[in-house]
Phi, psi and omega in degrees: 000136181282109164269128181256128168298124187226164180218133188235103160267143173244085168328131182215132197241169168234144208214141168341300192261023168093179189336143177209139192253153175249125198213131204239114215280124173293153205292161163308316183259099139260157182301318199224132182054050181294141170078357185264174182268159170176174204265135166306143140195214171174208182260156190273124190239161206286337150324314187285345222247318191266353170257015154269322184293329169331290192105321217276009191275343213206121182239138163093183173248135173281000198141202188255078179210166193276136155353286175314307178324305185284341202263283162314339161294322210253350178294288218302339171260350165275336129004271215267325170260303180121027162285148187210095169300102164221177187268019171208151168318125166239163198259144199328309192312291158319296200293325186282323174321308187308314166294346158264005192275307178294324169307304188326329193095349174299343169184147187261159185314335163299309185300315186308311181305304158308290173317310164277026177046055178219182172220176187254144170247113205279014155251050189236357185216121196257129181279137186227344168185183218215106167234153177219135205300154192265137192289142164105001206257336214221157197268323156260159185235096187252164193234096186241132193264116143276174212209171186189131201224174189236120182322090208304136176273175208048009173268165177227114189292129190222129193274180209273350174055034180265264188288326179247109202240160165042083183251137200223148163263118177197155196273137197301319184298324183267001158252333195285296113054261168339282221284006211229332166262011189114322184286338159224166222230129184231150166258167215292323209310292200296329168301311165293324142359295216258317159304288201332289173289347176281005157266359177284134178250010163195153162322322195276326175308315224252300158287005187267304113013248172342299176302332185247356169282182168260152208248115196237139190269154171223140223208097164289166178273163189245110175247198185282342175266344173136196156310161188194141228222093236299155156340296211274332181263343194308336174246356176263349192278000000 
């Protein structure tokens, strides 16, 4: 089976009652993972490969990671949330016209980019792990980078309610919560993730973290009980 390169942002805001993640239920009838909660992102496409290779598409750095990867981060989350890393303010109107021109296919994230004279600035999205799905648990496999951002301001995230429905704000505890009842439905990636970030109490905590941690490939294991998050990693990823 073909492992696809892919990218996961977790938007993350500061709220009274501390950290809060943005997180988005995939459609019911989707091929895959219908009905579940997840973090935006998606597969890394041969656009994202070629507008990176560009340069002129893209400013600062996410980490020690390939381009392309941030470039697909910063699509999948102006997609699927309406949100935009990009380096300088756009004003609501426009940018949401531009995001339905591209759900529709009317026009692509270079062009969106291009119309406004921006790039996406990729040091607004901190590369924070690197997962890769284990053969046989899943129908897809993916080599997925995850990433952790602070909400660009003044945008407000709304999901595109296509591929993705109902995007929600919530404290990482309180969805792992949600999920230990039942009430939504998660895959293993995104629940450790969500352990990972609930003892950070602000954004600036939580990237500050990120910029200096080490960035570990984590491959889960597969047992008789489900996935697992190797031994040897459980306190280093």
């Amino acid at each position: 089976m073909t492992v696809r390169d892919a990218a996961t942002v977790l938007v993350t805001r500061d709220a009274p009652d501390g950290l809060e993640v943005y997180l988005v239920r995939r459609h019911a009838k989707a091929s895959w993972l219908g009905d579940v909660h997840v973090f935006p992102g998606g597969a890394v496409d041969d656009a994202d490969r070629a507008a990176a290779a560009r340069g002129s598409l893209l400013c600062g750095s996410a980490g020690a990671v390939d381009p392309a990867f941030a470039i697909t981060a910063a699509r999948e989350s102006f997609e699927e949330s309406g949100l935009l890393f990009a380096d300088r303010p756009i004003a609501p109107e426009p940018l949401s016209a531009a995001r339905r021109a591209m759900l529709e296919g009317e026009l692509t994230f270079a062009q969106a980019l291009e119309r406004f004279d921006t790039r996406v600035d990729a040091s607004q999205l901190r590369f924070f792990s690197r997962w890769i799905t284990p053969a046989g648990v899943e129908p897809r496999r993916f080599d997925a980078r995850f990433f952790v951002a602070r909400v660009p301001r003044d945008q407000i995230a709304e999901a595109d309610a296509l591929e993705v429905m109902d995007g929600r704000w919530m404290r990482p505890l309180a969805a792992l919560a949600a999920y230990e009842r039942g009430e939504i439905g998660m895959i293993f990636p995104t629940v450790k993730h969500l352990e990972r970030i609930a003892p950070f109490r602000s954004v600036d905590e939580l990237l500050a973290f990120a910029a200096a941690k080490r960035i570990a490939t984590v491959q889960p294991d597969v047992t008789p009980h489900g996935l697992a998050v190797p031994p040897e990693l459980v306190d280093a990823w």
